[in-house]
N, C-alpha and C positions, 0 to 999 in steps of 0.2 A: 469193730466192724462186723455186722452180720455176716456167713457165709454166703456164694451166691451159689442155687442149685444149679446142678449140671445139666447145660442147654439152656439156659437162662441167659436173657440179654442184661448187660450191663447198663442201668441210667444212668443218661450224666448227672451231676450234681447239677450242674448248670450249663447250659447248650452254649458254648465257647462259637464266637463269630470271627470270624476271617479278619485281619487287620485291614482289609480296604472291603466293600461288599461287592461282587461279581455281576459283571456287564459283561451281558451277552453282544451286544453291540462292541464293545473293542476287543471281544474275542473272536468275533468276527472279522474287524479289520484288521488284524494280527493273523489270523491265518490268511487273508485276503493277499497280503504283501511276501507270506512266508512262501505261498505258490507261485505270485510272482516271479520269484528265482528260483522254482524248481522248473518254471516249461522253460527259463531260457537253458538252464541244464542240459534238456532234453533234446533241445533245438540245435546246440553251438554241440554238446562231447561228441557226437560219436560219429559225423565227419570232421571235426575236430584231430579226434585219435588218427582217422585216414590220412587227413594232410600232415601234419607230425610225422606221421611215420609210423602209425601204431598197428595199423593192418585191419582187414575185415573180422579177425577175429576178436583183439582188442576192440573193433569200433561196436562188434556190438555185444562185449561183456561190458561195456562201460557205464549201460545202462543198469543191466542184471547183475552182474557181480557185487556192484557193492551194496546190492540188497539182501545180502546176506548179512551183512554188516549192521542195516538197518532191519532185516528181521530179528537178530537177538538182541539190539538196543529198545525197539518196541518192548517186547518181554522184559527188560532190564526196567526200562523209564516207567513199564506201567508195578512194575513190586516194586519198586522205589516209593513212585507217590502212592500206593497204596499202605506202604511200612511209615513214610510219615505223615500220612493223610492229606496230603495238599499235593494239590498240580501245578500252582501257577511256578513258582519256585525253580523247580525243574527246567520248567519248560523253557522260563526267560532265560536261563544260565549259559541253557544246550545252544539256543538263540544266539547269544551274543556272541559265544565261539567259534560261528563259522566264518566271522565275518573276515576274521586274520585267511582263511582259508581261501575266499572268496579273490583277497586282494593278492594273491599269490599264484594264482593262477597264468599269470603271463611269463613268467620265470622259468617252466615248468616245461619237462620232454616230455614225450609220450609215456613213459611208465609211471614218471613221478607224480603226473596226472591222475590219473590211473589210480595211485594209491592215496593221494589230497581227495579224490572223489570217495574215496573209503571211509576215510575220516570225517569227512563232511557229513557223508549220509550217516553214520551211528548218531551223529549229534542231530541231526533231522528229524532221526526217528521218535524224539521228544517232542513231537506234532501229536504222537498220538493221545499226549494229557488234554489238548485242545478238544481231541475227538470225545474222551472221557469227559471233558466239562458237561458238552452237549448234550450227555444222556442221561445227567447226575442233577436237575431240576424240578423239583415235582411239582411244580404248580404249572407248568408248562406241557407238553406234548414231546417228550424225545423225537419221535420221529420225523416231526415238523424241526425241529432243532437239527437235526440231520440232515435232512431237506436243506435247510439255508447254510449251514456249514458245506454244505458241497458245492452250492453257491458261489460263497466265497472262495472255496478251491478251483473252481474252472473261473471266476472273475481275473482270481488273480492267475492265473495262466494267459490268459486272454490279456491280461493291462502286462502281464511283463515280456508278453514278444510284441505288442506295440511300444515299449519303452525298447526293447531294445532293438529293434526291425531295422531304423538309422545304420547302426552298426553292421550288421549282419547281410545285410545289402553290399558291400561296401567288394569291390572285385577283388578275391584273392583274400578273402579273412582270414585270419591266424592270429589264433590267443596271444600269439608276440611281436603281434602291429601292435598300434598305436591306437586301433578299433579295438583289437583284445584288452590293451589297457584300461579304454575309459569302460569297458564292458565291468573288467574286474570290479574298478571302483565302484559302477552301477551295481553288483551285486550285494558288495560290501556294506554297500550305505543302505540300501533296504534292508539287511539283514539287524544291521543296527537300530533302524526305525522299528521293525515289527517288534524287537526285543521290547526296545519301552513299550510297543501298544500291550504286550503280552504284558508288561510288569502293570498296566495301569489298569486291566482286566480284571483284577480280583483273584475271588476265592469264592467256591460256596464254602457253606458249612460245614465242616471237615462231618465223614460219613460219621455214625456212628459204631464204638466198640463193641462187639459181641465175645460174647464170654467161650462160647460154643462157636469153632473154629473149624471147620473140617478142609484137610488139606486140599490143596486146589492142586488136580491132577486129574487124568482122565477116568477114575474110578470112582470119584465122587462126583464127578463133572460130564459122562458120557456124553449129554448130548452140544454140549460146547465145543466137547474135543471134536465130534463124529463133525460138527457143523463147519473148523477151521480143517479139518480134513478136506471136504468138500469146496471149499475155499480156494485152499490151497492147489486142489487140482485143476479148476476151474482156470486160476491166475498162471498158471504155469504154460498153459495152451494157448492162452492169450497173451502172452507175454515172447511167446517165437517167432510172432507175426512180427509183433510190435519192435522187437528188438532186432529184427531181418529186414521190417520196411523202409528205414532208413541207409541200409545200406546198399538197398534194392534201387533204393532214389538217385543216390549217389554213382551205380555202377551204371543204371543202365535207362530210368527212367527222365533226369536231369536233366540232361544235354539240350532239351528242346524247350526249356523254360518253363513257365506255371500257366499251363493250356495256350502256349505258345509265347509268353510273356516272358521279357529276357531276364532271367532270375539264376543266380547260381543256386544250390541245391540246399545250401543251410538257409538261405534266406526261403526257399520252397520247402522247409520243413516245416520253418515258423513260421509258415501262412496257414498253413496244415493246423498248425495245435492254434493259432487263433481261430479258426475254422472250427474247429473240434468243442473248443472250449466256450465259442460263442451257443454252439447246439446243448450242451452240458448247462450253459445259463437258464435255457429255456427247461430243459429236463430235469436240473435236480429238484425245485419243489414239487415237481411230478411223484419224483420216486421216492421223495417224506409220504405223499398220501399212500403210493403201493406200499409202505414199510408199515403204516398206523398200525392195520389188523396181521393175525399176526397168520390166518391161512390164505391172507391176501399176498405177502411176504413170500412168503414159502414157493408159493407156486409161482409170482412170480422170479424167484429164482431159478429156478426149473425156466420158466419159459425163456428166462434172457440167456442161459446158457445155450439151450438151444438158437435161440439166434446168433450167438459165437459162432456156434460151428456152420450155421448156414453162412455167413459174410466171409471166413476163412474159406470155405468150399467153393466161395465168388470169384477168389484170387488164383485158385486152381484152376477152375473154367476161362477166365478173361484176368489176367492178370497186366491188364494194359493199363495206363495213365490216368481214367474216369475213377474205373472199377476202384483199384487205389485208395486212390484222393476219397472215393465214397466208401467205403468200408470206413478210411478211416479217423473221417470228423463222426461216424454214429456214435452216440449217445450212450452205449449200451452200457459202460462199462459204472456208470453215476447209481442205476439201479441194483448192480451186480452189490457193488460196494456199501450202499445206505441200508439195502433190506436185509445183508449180512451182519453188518454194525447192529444193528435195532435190534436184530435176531438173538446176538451175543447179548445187550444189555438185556433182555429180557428173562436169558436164560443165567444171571449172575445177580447176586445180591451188590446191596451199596459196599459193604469194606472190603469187595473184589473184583469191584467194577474196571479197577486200570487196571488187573492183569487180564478180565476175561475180553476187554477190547485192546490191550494190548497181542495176544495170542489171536486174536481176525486180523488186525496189523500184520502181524508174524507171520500169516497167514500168508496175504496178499502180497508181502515182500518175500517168503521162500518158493513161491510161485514166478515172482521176476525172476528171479536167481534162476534156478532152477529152467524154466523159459529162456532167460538170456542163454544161459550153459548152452542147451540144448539147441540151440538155432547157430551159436558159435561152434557147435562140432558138427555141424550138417553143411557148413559153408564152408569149412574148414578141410574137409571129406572131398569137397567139388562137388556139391550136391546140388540140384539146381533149386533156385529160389522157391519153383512150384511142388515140390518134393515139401519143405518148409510147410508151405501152406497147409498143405494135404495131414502132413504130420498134428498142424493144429487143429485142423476141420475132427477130423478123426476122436483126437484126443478131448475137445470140446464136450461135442456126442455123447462121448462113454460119462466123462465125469459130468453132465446133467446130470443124469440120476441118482447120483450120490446125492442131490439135494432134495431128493421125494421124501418126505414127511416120512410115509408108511416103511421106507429104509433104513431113516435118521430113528424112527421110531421117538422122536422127540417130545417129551414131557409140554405141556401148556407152560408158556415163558414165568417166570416169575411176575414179572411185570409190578415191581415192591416199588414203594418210593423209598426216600432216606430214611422216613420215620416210621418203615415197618417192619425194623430189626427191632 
């Protein structure tokens, strides 16, 4: 065998195909049903944790805490499928094992909750191979691929608090009714479903080997790292609100139903995220076209940061029942998310594409974490809810500019396909 020179790409002998070939349509419906049971999650834990008995500060690390869990699984899932070049794999695995988790949740006191929700999100965070399919196509547009991938993640938010709204309704829920029961199994059995669509999903064509490897860290990588930096600060301000408004629902804004409509509070959560997510239907193929180019991307990051800190600045000034409710079905958060994603795959070659969107994942979940912490020790202190606000408005502000180009000082994206190793 000839030697190969240094910095030289490796050919294949013959371009090796996937054992099934890759549908972006049931990769689509596969993440459609995986968000399904993340907005009930988000709906039912964290007055959940309050009737249990978990307290305002469990109710709202139940959100952020265990994204911490699911930031170093990101990291983990994406140099996995990067070490054996397949995603599907992974993903349907991680899939199939929350579903025991799902159906165990009625069993379950406040702490032991609390830590099934840990476990669950680490295997979650092998969503993000789904995310790496979408930007691993080259006869397609990633960022249009992103575009409807986000789609599918506010569809299926929106279809799984109408599957579960029956339930959640119901006077008095608790995961150890008979509501919580059939809820469980309602998790369980989509989880089970989305695993086959994920197994019948495919594979592309595993990236190609290069010979010339340079390690992936932030010295080879600056403007990747500089970009989930900015990420990360971004999700952590928005993440105080997020992880405080539900409990804000619950303490004080509740009592009076959903603009007078007799609703207890979790079932006025999940009108909320159908609300939210119905707005997110209409906005993410919006925010594929902001992600295309790549100084269209940039700034708008910069501009939707900014509007973070204007609509948190909303909740300090009128923090009554409207102000709320509209802060928080806006949209903002589809564009934050997509032009970030696009940004990373631009800025990463194909045989390191699942850790460089794995680490935006990481990203965006040490920002929850971190978010949730931080709004759990401000409530926790007796701090009043608009202090919260104010902390996120603030914090907003400063970390837009981490996303200015001329700061990031960030290189033109790679923008390779597979076959330009």
């Amino acid at each position: 065998m000839r030697p190969v020179a240094e910095g030289a790409s490796v050919p294949p002998a013959a371009p090796s195909r996937p054992s099934r070939p890759f549908s972006f349509g049931r990769l689509f419906g596969g993440t459609w049903l995986a968000f399904a049971n993340y907005s009930v999650l988000i709906a039912v834990l964290p007055i959940a944790e309050l009737t249990e008995g978990g307290g305002p500060v469990l109710a709202t690390l139940i959100i952020g805490a265990p994204l911490l869990a699911q930031t170093l699984a990101s990291w983990g899932w994406g140099w996995l499928a990067d070490r054996t070049r397949t995603r599907r794999g992974p993903l349907v695995v991680a899939m199939l094992l929350q579903a025991p988790l799902f159906f165990s949740f009625p069993l379950l006191n406040a702490p032991e909750l609390f830590a099934v929700r840990v476990a669950q999100a680490t295997l979650f965070g092998a969503i993000v191979l789904a995310t790496t399919q979408a930007t691993e196509d080259p006869s397609v547009s990633s960022a249009a691929r992103l575009g409807h991938l986000q789609f599918a993640q506010s569809g299926g938010m929106l279809s799984g608090v109408v599957l579960a709204f029956p339930l959640l309704v119901v006077s008095g829920f608790s995961l150890s009714s008979t509501a919580g029961w059939e809820l469980g199994a309602l998790l369980g059995g989509l989880t089970i479903v989305a695993s086959g669509v994920f197994a019948l999903a495919g594979d592309l064509p595993p990236p190609p080997v290069s010979a010339h490897r340079e390690p992936f860290r932030p010295r080879s990588h600056p403007g990747l790292f500089r970009l989930a930096g900015a990420t990360a600060a971004v999700s952590t301000f928005r993440y105080v609100p997020v992880t405080a408004i539900p409990v804000y629902l619950a303490s004080e804004l509740g009592g009076h139903g959903f603009f007078g409509l007799p609703m207890n509070p979790t079932a006025q959560l999940a009108v909320w995220l159908a609300a939210t997510s119905a707005l997110n239907l209409y906005a993410a193929p919006i925010s594929g076209r902001f992600a295309e180019e790549a100084t269209t991307r940039r700034w708008a990051l910069v501009g939707f940061s900014f509007v973070y800190a204007a609509i948190w600045l909303a909740l300090v000034v009128s923090p009554t029942y409207p102000v709320v409710f509209a802060v928080w079905v806006l949209p903002v958060s589809v564009f934050v998310t997509v032009g970030s994603v696009r940004e990373a795959a631009g800025l990463s070659r194909p045989h390191e594409r699942g850790r460089a969107v794995g680490l935006l994942t990481a990203a965006f979940n040490l920002g929850g974490l971190t978010g949730g912490a931080l709004a759990g020790a401000l409530l926790a202190e007796g701090s009043p809810f608009t202090q919260a606000f104010l902390v996120a408005a603030l914090g907003s502000f400063a970390s837009a500019f981490l996303f200015l180009p001329k700061f990031l000082r960030l290189p033109p994206p790679v923008e390779s396909a597979r076959t330009s190793e």
